[in-house]
KELO-715532 format. One record per residue (C-alpha): x, y, z. Coordinates in Angstrom, 2 decimals. Example, Ala and Ser with C-alpha at 12.3 -4.5 7.8 and 13.67 -1.06 7.14 Angstrom:
REM residues 2
+---------+---------+---------+
!       X !       Y !       Z !
+---------+---------+---------+
!   12.30 !   -4.50 !    7.80 !
!   13.67 !   -1.06 !    7.14 !
+---------+---------+---------+
REM end
This chain:
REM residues 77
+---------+---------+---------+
!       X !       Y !       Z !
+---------+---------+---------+
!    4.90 !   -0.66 !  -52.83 !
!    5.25 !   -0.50 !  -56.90 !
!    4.97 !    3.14 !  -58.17 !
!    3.47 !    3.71 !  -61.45 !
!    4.20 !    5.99 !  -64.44 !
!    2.51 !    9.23 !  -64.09 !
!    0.80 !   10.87 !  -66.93 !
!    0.30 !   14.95 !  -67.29 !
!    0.15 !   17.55 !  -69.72 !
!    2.69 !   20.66 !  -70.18 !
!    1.40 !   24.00 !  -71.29 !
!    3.25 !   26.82 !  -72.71 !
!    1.03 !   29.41 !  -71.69 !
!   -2.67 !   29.23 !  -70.35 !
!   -4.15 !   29.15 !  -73.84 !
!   -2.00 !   26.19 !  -74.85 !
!   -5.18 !   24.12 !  -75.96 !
!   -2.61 !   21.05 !  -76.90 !
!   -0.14 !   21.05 !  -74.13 !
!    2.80 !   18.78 !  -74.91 !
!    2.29 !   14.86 !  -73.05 !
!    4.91 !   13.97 !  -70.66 !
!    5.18 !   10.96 !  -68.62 !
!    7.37 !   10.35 !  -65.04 !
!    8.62 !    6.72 !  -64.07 !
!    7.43 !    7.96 !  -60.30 !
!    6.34 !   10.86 !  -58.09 !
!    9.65 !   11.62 !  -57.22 !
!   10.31 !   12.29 !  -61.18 !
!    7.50 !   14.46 !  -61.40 !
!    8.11 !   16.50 !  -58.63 !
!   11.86 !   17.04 !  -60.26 !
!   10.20 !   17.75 !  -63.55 !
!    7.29 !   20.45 !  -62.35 !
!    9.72 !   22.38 !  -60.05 !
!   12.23 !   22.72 !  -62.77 !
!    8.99 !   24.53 !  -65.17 !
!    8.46 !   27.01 !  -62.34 !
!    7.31 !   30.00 !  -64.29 !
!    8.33 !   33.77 !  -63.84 !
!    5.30 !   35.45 !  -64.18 !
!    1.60 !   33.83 !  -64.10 !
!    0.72 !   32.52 !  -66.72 !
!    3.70 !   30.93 !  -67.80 !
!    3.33 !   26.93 !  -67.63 !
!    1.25 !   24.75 !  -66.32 !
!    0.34 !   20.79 !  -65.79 !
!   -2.98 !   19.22 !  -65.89 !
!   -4.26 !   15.32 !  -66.13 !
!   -2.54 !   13.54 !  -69.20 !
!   -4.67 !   13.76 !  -72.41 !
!   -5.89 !   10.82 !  -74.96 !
!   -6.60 !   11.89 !  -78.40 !
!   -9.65 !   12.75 !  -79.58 !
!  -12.23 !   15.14 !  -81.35 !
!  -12.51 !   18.50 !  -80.41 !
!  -16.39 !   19.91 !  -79.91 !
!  -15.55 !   22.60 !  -81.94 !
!  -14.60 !   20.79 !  -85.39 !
!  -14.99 !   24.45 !  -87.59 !
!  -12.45 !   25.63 !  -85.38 !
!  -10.11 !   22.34 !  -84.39 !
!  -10.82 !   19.45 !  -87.30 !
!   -8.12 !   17.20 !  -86.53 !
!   -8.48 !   14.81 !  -83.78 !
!   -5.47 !   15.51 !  -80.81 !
!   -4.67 !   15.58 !  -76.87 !
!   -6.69 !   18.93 !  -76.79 !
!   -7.07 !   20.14 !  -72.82 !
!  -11.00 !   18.90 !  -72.67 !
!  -12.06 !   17.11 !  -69.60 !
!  -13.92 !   14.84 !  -71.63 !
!  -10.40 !   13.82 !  -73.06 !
!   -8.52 !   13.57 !  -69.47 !
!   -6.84 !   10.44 !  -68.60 !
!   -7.61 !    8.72 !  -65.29 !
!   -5.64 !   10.11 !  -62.29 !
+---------+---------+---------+
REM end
């Protein structure tokens, strides 16, 4: 069975609105990678569906298109 690259987004911090996008060559890579973010309080961290860029709805307060954590912008699982 071929495994396939896994795409998710990093947050700092809950309000992290553009969470960094990381990729893993395999499960077994992400699992390494989201156990080693563990956070010390709540709050701290956290992974979601990879992002594509794109508009924001609110364009007074984001103008620049970018991998903003909207579901209409979530990649496929």
């Amino acid at each position: 069975m071929t495994q396939e690259a896994i795409f998710y987004s990093l947050g700092k911090n809950t309000h992290d609105n553009i969470p960094e996008q990381r990729s893993a060559e395999n499960f077994d890579a992400f699992e390494a990678h989201i156990r080693s973010t563990l956070s010390m309080k709540k709050g701290e961290f956290y992974f979601c569906a990879g992002m594509n860029t794109g508009e924001h709805h609110d364009k007074a307060r984001y103008p620049l298109p970018n991998t903003y954590r909207l579901a209409a912008l979530a990649k496929p699982k």
